[in-house]
C-alpha positions as CSV (number, residue, x, y, z in Angstrom):
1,X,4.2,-88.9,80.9
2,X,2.6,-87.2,78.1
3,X,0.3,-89.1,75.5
4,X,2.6,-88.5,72.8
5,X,5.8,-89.6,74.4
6,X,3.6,-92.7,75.6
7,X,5.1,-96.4,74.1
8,X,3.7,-99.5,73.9
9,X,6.5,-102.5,75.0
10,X,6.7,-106.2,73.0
11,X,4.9,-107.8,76.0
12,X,1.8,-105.3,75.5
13,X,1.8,-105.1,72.1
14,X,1.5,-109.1,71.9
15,X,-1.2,-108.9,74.8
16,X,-3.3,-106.2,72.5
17,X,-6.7,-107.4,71.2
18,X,-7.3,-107.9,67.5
19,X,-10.7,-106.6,67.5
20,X,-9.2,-103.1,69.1
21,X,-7.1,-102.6,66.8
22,X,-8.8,-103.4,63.8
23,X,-11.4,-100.6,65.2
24,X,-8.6,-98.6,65.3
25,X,-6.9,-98.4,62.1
26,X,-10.7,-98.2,60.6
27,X,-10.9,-94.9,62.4
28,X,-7.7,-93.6,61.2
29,X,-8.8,-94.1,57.7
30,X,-11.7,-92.4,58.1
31,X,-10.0,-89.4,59.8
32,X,-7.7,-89.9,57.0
33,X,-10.7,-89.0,54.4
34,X,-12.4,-86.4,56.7
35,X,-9.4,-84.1,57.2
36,X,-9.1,-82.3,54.0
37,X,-13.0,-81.5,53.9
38,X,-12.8,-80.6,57.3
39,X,-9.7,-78.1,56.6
40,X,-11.7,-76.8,53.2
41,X,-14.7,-75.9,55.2
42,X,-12.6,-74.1,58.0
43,X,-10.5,-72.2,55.2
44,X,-14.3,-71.1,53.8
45,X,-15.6,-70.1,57.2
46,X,-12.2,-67.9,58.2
47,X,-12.7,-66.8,54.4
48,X,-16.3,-65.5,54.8
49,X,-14.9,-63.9,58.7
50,X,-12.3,-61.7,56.8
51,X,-14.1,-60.6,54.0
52,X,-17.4,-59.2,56.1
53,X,-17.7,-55.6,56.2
54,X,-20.1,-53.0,56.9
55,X,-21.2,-50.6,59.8
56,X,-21.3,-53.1,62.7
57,X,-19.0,-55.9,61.8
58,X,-15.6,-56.6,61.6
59,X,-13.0,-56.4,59.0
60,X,-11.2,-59.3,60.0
61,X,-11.0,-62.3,62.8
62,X,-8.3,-60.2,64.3
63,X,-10.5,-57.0,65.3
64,X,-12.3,-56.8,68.3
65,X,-16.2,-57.4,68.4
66,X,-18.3,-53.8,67.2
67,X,-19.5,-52.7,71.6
68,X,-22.2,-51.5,69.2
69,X,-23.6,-54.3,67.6
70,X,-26.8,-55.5,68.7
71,X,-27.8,-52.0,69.3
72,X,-31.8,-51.3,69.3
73,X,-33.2,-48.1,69.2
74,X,-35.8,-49.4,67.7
75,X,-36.2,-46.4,65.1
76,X,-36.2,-43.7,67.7
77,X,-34.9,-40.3,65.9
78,X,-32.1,-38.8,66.5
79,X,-32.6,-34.9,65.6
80,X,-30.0,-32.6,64.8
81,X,-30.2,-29.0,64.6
82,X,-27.6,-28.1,61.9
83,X,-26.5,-25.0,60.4
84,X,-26.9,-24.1,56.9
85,X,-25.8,-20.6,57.2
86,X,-22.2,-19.4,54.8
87,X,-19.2,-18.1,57.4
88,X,-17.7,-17.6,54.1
89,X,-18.2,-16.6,50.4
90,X,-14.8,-18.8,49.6
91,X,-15.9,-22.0,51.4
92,X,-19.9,-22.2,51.5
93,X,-21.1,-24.2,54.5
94,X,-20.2,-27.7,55.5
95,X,-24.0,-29.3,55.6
96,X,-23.8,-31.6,52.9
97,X,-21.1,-33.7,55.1
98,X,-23.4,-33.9,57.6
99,X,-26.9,-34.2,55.8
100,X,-26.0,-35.1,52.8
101,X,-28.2,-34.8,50.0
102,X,-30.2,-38.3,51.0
103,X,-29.6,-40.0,47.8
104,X,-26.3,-40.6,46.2
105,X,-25.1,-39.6,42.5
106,X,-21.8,-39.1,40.8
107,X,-20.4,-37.3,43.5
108,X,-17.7,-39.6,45.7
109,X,-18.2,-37.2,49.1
110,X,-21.7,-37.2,49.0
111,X,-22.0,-41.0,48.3
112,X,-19.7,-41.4,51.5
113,X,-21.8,-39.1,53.6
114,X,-24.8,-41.0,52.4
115,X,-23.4,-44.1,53.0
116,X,-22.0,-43.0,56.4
117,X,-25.8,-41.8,57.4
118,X,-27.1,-45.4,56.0
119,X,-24.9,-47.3,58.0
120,X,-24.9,-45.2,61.2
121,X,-28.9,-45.9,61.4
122,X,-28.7,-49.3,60.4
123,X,-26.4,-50.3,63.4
124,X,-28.6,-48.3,65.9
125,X,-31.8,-48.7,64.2
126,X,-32.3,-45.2,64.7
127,X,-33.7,-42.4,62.5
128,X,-31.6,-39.3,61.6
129,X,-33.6,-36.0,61.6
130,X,-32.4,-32.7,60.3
131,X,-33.4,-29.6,61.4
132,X,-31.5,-26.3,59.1
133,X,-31.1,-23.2,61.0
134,X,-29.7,-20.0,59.1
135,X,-28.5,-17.6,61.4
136,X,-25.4,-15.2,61.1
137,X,-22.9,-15.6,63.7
138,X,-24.5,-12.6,65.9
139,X,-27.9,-14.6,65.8
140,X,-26.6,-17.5,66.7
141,X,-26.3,-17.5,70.5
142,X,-29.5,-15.7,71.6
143,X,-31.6,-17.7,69.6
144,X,-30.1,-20.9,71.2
145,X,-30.4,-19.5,74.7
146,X,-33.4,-18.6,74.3
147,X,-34.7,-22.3,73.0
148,X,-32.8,-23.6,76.2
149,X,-34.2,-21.5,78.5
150,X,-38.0,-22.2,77.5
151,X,-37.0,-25.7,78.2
152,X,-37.5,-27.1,74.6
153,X,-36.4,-30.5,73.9
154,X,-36.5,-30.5,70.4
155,X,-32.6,-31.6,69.6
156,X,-30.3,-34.1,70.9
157,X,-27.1,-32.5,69.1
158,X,-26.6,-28.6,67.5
159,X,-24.0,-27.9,65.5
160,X,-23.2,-24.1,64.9
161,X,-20.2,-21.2,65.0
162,X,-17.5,-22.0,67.6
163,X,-17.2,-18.9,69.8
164,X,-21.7,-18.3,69.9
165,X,-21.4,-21.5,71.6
166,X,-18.3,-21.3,73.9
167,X,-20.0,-17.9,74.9
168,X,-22.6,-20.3,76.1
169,X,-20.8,-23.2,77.6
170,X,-19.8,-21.3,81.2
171,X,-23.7,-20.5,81.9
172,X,-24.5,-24.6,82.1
173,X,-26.5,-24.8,78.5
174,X,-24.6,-27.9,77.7
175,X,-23.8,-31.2,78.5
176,X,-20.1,-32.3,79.4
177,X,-19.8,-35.3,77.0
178,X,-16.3,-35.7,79.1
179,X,-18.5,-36.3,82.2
180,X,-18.2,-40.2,83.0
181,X,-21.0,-39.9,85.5
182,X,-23.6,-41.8,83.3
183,X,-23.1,-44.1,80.3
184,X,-21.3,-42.4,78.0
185,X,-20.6,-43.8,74.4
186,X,-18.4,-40.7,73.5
187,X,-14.8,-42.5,73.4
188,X,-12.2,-39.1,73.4
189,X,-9.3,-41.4,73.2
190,X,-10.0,-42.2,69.8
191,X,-8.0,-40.4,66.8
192,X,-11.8,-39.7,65.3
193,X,-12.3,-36.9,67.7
194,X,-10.1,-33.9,68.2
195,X,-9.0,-34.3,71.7
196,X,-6.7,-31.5,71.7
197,X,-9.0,-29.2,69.8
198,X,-11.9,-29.6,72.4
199,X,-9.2,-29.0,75.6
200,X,-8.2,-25.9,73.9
201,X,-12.2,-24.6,73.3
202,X,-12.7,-25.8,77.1
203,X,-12.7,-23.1,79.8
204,X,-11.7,-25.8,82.2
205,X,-10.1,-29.0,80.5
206,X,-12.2,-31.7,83.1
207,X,-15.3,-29.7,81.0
208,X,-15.7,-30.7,78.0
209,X,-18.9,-29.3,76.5
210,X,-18.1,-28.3,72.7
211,X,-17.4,-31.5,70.4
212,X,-14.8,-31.5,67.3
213,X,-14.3,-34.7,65.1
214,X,-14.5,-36.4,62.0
215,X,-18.3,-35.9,62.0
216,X,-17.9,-32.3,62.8
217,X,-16.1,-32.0,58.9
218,X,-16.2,-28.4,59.1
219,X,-12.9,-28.1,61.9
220,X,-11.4,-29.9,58.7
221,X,-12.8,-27.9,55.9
222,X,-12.1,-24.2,57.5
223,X,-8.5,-25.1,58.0
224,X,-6.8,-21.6,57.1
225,X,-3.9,-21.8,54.5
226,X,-2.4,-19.9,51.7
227,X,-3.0,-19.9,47.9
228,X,0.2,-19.0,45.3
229,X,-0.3,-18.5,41.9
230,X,2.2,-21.2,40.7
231,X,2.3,-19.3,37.0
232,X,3.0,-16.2,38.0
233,X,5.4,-17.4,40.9
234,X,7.3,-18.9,38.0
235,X,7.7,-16.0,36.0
236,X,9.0,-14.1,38.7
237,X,11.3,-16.8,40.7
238,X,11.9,-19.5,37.5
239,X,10.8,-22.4,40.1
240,X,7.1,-23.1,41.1
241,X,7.7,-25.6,43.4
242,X,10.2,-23.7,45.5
243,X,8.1,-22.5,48.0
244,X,6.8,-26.2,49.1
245,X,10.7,-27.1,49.8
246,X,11.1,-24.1,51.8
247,X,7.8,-25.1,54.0
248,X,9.6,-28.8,54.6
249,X,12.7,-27.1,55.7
250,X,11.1,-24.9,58.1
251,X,12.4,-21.4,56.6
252,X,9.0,-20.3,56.0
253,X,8.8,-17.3,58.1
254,X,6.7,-13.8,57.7
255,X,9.9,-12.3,57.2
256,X,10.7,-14.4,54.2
257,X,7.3,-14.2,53.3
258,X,7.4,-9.9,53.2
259,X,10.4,-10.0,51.0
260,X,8.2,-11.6,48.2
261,X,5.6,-9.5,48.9
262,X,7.5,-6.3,48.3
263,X,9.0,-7.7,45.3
264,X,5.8,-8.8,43.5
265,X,4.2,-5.5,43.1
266,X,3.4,-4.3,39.5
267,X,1.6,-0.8,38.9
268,X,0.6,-2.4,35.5
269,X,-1.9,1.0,34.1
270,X,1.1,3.2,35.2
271,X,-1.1,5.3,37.1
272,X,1.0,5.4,40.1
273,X,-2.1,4.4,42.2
274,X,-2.8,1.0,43.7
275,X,-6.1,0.0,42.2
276,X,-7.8,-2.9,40.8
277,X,-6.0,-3.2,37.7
278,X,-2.3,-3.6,39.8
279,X,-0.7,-6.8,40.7
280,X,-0.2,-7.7,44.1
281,X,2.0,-9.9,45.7
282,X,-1.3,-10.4,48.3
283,X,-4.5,-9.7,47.8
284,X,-6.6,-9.2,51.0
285,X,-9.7,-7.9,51.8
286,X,-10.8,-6.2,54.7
287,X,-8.0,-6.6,57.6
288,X,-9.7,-7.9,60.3
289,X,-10.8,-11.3,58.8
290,X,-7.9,-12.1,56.8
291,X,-5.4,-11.4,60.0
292,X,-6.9,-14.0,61.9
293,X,-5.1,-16.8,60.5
294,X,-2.1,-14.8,60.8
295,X,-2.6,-13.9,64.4
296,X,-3.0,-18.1,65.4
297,X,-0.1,-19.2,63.2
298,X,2.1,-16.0,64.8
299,X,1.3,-18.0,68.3
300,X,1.6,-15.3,70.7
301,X,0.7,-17.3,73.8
302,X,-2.6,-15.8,74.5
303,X,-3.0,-18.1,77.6
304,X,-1.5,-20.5,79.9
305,X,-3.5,-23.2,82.0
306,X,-3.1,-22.6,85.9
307,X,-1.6,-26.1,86.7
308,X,-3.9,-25.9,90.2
309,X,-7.1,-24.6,89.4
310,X,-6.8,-25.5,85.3
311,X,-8.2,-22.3,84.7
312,X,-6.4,-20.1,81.9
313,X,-4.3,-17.0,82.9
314,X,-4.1,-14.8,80.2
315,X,-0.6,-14.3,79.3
316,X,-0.8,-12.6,75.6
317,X,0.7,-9.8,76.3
318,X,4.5,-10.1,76.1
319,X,7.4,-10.1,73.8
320,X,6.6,-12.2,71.5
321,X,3.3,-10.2,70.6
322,X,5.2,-7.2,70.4
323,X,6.9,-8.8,67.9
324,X,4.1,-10.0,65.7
325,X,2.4,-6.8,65.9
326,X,5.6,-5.1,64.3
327,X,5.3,-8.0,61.5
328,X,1.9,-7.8,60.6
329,X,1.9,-4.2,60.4
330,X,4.7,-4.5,57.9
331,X,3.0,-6.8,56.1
332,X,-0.5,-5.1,55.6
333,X,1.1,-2.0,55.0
334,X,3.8,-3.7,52.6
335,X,3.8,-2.3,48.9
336,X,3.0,-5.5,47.9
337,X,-0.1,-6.2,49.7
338,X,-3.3,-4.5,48.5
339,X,-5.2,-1.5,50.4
340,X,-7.3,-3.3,52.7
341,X,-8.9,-0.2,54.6
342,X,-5.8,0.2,57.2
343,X,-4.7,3.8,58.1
344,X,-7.4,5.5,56.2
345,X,-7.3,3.8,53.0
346,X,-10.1,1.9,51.4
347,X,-10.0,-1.9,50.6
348,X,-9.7,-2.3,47.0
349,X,-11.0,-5.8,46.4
350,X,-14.5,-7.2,48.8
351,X,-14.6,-11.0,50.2
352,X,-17.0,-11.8,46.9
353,X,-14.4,-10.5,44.3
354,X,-11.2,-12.0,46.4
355,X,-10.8,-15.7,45.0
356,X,-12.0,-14.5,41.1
357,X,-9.4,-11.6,41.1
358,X,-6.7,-14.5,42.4
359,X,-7.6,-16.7,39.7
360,X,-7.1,-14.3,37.2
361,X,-3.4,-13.0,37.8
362,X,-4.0,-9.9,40.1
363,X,-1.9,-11.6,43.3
364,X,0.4,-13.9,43.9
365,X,-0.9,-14.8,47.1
366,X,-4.6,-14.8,48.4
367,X,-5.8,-14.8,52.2
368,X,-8.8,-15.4,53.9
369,X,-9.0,-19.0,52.0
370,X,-9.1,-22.3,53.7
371,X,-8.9,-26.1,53.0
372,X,-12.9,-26.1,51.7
373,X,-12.0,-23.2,49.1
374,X,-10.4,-25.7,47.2
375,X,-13.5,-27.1,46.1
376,X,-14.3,-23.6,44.5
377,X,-10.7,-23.5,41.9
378,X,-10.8,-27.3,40.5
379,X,-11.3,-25.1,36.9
380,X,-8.8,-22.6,37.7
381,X,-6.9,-21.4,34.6
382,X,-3.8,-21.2,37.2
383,X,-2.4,-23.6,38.7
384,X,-2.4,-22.9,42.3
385,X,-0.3,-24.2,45.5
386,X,-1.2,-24.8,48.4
387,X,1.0,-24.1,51.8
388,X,0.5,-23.1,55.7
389,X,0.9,-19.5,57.0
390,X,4.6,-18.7,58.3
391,X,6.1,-18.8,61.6
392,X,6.8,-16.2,63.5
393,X,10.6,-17.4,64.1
394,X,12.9,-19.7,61.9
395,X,13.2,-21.6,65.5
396,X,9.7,-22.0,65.9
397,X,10.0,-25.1,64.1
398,X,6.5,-25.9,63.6
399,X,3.5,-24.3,61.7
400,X,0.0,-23.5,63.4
401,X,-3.4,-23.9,61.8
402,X,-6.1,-21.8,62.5
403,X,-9.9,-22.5,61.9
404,X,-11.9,-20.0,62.4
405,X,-14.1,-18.1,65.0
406,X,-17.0,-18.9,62.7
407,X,-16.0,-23.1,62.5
408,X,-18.6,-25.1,63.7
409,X,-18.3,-27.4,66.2
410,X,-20.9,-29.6,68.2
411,X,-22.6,-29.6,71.3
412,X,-25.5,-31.5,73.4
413,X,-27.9,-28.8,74.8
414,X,-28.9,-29.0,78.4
415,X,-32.9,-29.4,78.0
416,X,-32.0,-32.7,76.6
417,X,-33.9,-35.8,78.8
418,X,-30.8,-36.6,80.8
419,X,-32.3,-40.4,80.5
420,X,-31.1,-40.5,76.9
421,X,-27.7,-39.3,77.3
422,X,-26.7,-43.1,76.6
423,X,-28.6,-42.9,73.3
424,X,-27.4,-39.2,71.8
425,X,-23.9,-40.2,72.6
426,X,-23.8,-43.4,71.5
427,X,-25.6,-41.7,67.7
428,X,-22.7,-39.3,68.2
429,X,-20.3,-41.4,69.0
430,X,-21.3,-43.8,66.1
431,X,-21.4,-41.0,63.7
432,X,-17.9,-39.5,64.1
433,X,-16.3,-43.4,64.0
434,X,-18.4,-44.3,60.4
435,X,-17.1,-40.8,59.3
436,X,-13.5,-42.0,59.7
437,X,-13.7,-44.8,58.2
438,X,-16.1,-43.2,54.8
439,X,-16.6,-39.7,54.7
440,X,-12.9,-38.2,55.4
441,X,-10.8,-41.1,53.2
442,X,-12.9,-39.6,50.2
443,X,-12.8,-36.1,51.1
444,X,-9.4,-35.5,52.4
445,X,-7.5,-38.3,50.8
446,X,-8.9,-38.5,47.6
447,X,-10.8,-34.9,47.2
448,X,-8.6,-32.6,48.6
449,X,-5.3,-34.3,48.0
450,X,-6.0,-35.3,44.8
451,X,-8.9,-34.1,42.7
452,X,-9.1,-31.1,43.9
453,X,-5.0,-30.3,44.0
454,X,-2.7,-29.1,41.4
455,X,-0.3,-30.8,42.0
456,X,1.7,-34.0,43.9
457,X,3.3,-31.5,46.4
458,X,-0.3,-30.1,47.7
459,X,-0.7,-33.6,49.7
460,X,2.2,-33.2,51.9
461,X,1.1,-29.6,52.3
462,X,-2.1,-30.3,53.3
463,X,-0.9,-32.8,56.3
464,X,0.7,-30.0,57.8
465,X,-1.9,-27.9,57.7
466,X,-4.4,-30.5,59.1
467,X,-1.9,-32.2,61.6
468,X,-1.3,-28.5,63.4
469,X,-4.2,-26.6,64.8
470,X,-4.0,-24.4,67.2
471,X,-4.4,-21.4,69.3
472,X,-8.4,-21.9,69.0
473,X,-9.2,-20.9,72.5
474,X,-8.9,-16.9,71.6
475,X,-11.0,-18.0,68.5
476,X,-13.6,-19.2,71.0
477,X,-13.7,-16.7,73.8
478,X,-12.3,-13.7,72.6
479,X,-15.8,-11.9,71.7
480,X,-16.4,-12.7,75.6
481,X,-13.1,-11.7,77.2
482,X,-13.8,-7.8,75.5
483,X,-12.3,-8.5,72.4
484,X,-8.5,-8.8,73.3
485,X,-7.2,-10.7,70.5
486,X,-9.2,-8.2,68.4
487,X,-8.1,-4.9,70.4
488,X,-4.4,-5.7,70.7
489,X,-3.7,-6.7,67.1
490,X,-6.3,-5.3,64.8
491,X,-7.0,-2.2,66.5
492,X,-3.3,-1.3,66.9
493,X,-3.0,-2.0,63.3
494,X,-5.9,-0.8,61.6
495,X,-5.0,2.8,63.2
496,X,-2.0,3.0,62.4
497,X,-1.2,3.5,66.4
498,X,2.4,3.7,67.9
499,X,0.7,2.9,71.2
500,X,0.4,-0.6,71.4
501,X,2.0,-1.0,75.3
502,X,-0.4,1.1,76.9
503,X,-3.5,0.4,74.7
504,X,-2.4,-3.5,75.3
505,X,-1.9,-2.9,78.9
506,X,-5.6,-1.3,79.4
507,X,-7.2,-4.6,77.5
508,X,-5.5,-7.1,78.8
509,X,-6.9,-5.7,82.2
510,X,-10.4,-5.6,80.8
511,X,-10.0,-9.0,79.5
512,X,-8.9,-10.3,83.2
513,X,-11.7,-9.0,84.7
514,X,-13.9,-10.5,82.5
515,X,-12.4,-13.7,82.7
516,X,-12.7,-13.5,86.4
517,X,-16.3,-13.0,85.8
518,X,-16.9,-16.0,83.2
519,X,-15.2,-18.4,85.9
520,X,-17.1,-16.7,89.0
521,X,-20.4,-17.7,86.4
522,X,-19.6,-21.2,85.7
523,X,-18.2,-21.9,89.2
524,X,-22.1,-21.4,90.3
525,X,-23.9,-22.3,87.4
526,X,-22.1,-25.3,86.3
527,X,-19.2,-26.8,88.7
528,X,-21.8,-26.7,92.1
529,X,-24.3,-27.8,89.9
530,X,-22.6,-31.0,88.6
């Protein structure tokens, strides 16, 4: 029998000494007075729980306890090699979310990546060092082989251009941060990193040696997408907003895209020559960078993973790339797109002049621009919207986002002491995590969406083109599996060539042996040396 349902008879009560229960009901008035203090103090303490905050503690009594708190590094420095050099004229480089400027100001990015820098040494009691390294894309990998094979342990982390680096991944330069063999910090499970990205950069998915993430903010920044000149698009189709509906109903396809192109076309000097002083209905630059974006979001299948060995097959050449080649050849030779140095003409407008002539009425549309360009038009005089590149089918039913072979990405070189692994991943780890939680809220909720956009509609555009990348491995590799993705598309294009099946036919084969190669190489340099 419980306590509660307990009872005390006649006989017992009558038998039940005085002096016991006086004691008795004096304790029950003092409990009496005591509760109500008692419950005010435990409201305050469950009060002061929920409302701490700050790198290493919870938000609330709910959350699980920080696995980093109590962490002691006891100001040991954490140095990064990080790139300061421009992939693009449009976008400028992505350093000042990862350095920051040191201090803060009026600016609500740079105060969150200062804040984000703060906090992340405050909860290792570590000391972030920066090291800038300018280098072109072509300077990139030699100069970082060369620093690895002296043996120089001067950086725990480099960030550079995506496919310098995955040229160096199958020679063993880095470390696999999806290696569980020592104690690793890095937590790929978590939305923070890019989990798909990095399989997709891997050679082989079990190794994982390039890093994309919140911290990395460049994946985010050189999203590809396309600018409209809302204005203009008005004056010609009466609503501005019509193109965003199309996007959500998944119509937008490059065959629906080429019929506004030919339509948009004005020889406005009456010179009957295409010059500057026309209006386009898209203004390129030279072909080769502004067809990359429209390569990846064409998704030709370049590769499949071999389900035994997880090694990629290459598989790009097929129907479906047949296809695409027609449709981008119709749409860089469209009257409505401007001479771009194809079939012996010469490209009217350079990467430097591209976004100006946009913003002041000579397209409709604008390539080669990406998510970070939007920090360059916030004093447009147009308004400009913001959508994804096409699909190749209506059926396709979902929109790919290309970065670009220039994005940079992360990675742990291999002269690093293997004895602080644990520390460089848990700074890495620590970084990306404090990044989600202050950097990206103000840049891509607040900057992108909404002080940077021209409108409401640019938000739900700029979900799709963050939620969908893809394709990134031919970004990555393609420079070392001779150029395919270049050869097949550009080439074929560029020329003017009717014979894409056999010119296709001879690269692929080039590509396979090479490929053979690169996973003969990182069989012996890196698998039997794991």
């Amino acid at each position: 029998m419980s306590i509660q349902s307990k009872t005390i008879n006649h006989r017992e009560k009558e038998c039940f000494p005085m002096n016991v229960l006086r004691k008795c009901i004096a304790f029950a008035l003092i409990l009496c007075m005591l509760l109500p203090m008692l419950a005010c103090a435990s409201d305050q303490e469950n009060n002061n729980e929920e409302k701490t905050t700050g790198a290493g503690n919870v938000e609330s009594s709910g959350e699980a306890p920080d696995p980093f708190a109590g962490t002691d590094y006891k100001g040991k420095e954490f140095r990064i090699l990080t790139s300061t050099n421009a992939a693009s004229v449009g976008m400028g480089n992505s350093n000042f979310m990862i350095e920051g400027t040191g201090q803060t100001g009026e600016d609500i990015v740079s105060n969150a990546v200062y804040q984000r820098n703060l906090d992340t040494e405050e909860l290792l009691n570590v000391k972030l060092k920066f090291v800038r390294m300018d280098q072109t894309y072509d300077q990139v990998a030699n100069d970082i082989k060369r620093m690895v094979d002296v043996g120089t342990d001067d950086y725990d982390l480099i960030i550079n251009d995506l496919y310098p680096l995955a040229g160096l991944t199958y020679r063993g330069y880095f470390y696999n941060v999806a290696d569980t063999g020592f104690e690793n910090h890095i937590d790929l499970t978590q939305n923070y990193w890019y989990s798909d990205y990095m399989k997709d950069i891997s050679l082989h998915e079990d190794y994982q040696f390039l890093m994309a993430g919140d911290y990395f903010a460049d994946v985010l920044r050189s999203a590809h997408c396309l600018f409209y000149n809302k204005n203009l698009y008005e004056n010609i189709y009466k609503d501005p907003d019509q193109l965003y509906n199309v996007v959500l109903n998944y119509e937008w396809t490059y065959d629906y895209w080429l019929k506004i192109l030919d339509n948009s076309y004005r020889d406005l000097n009456g010179n009957s020559t295409k010059d500057a002083d026309d209006r386009y209905g898209l203004l390129v630059m030279e072909m080769w960078g502004t067809m990359i974006p429209m390569i990846v979001s064409g998704d030709c299948r370049y590769y499949a993973r071999d389900t035994e060995t997880g090694y990629p097959t290459l598989t790009i050449y097929n129907e479906r790339s047949i296809k695409l080649v027609d449709t981008l050849y119709s749409i860089y030779y469209s009257e409505g797109t401007s001479p771009c140095g194809g079939g012996g003409t010469t490209a009217i407008f350079k990467e430097s002049d591209l976004l100006n002539a946009f913003m002041e009425g000579k397209g409709l549309f604008v390539g080669y621009q990406r998510l970070g360009s939007l920090e360059n038009v916030r004093n447009s005089p147009i308004s400009i919207g913001v959508i994804p590149y096409p699909m190749l089918e209506a059926s396709d039913k979902k929109y790919i986002t290309s970065s670009h072979d220039t994005t940079e990405i992360g990675a742990i070189p291999r002269t690093a002491n293997p004895d602080n692994l644990p520390f460089i991943t848990a700074c890495i780890e620590v970084l990306c995590r404090e990044s989600a939680k202050t950097v990206i809220p103000e840049y891509y909720e607040t900057a992108l969406k909404v002080k940077y956009a021209s409108d409401a509609n640019v938000a739900a555009m700029i979900d799709i083109i963050h939620d969908n990348f893809g394709n990134t491995f031919q970004l990555a590799y393609d420079t070392s599996l001779n150029s395919l993705f270049k050869n097949m598309f550009y080439e074929t294009i560029h020329s003017k060539s009717n014979k894409f099946s056999s010119s296709a036919t001879r690269s692929t084969k080039k590509a396979e042996n090479a490929l053979n190669k690169i996973i003969q190489t990182f069989e012996k340099d890196v698998v039997n040396k794991s």
